[in-house]
N, C-alpha and C positions, 0 to 999 in steps of 0.2 A: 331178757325182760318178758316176762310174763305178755301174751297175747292182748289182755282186757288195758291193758296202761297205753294212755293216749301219746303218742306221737311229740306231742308238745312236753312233755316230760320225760321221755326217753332223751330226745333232743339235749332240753337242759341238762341232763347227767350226762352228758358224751362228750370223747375228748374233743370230736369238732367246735362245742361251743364255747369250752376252755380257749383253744386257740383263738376262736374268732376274738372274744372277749380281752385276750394278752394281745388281740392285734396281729397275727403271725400271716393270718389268711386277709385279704383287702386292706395291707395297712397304706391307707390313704388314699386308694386307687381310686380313678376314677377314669370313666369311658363317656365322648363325645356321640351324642346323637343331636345329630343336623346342626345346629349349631349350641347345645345346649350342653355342658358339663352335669354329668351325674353318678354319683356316687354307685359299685358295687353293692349292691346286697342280696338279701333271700328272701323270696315269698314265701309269706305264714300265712295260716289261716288265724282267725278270732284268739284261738287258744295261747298260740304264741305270743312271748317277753315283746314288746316295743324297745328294739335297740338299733343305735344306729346303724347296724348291717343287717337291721332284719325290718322288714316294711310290713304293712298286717291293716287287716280295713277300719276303717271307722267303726266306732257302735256306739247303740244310744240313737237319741232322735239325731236325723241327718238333714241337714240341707243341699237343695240338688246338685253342688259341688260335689260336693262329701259322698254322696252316692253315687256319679258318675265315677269317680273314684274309685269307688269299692266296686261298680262295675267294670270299670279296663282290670283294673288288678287283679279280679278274679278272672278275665277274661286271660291275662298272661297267664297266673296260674294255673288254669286249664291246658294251655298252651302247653307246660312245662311237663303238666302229668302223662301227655297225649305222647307227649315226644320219650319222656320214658318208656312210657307203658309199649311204646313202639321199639323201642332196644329193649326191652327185657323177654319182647317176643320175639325178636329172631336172634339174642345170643341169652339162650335160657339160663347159664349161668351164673347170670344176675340175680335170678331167681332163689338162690341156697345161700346159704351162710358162707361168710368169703373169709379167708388170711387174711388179704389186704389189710396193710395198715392205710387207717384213713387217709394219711396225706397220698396215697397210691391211688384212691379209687379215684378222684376228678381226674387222673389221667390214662387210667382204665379205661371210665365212659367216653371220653372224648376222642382217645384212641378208636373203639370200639365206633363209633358214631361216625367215625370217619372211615373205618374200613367197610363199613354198611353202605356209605355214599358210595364209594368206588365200586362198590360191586351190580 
């Protein structure tokens, strides 16, 4: 893909969002925090589909629900890019165009993320 094409469109054309979409990756899943059940999914930004595995802020006038909202979520977001950007600097790898087949790489980084912790 050409460098100038947004992220959100690459996205949509990738086998990832095939799978997600047939269900292959989160079918159903769902993870307890504290005592509250919730669903798997991905932070988008604005640009990103609104789909049941993909979470994305509000827009348009907002009420201060809706904006607190769009502030944790970007707050995780932030979170999520911090914590790459943090493994793609100590296994530069990350960095270049990979083989991996996509269902390989969530356990690449994970792998990876945890030999970091150990060391």
């Amino acid at each position: 893909w050409p460098g100038k094409v947004h992220d959100a469109r690459v996205f949509r054309n990738s086998g990832l969002f095939r799978r997600l979409q047939e269900g292959i990756y989160f079918p159903d899943q769902e993870i307890t925090v504290g005592d509250v059940e919730m669903p798997i999914v991905i932070l988008g930004n604005p640009a990103y589909p609104l789909m049941p595995w993909l979470m994305k802020p509000y827009t348009g006038a907002l009420d201060s629900d809706k904006e607190l909202f769009n502030y944790r979520l970007s707050k995780c977001r932030m979170l999520v890019e911090c914590a790459f950007g943090r493994l793609k600097g100590h296994w530069r790898s990350l960095l270049t165009h990979s083989d991996l087949s996509e269902i390989n790489i969530p356990i690449v980084i994970v792998r990876a993320r945890g030999i970091r912790l150990w060391q």
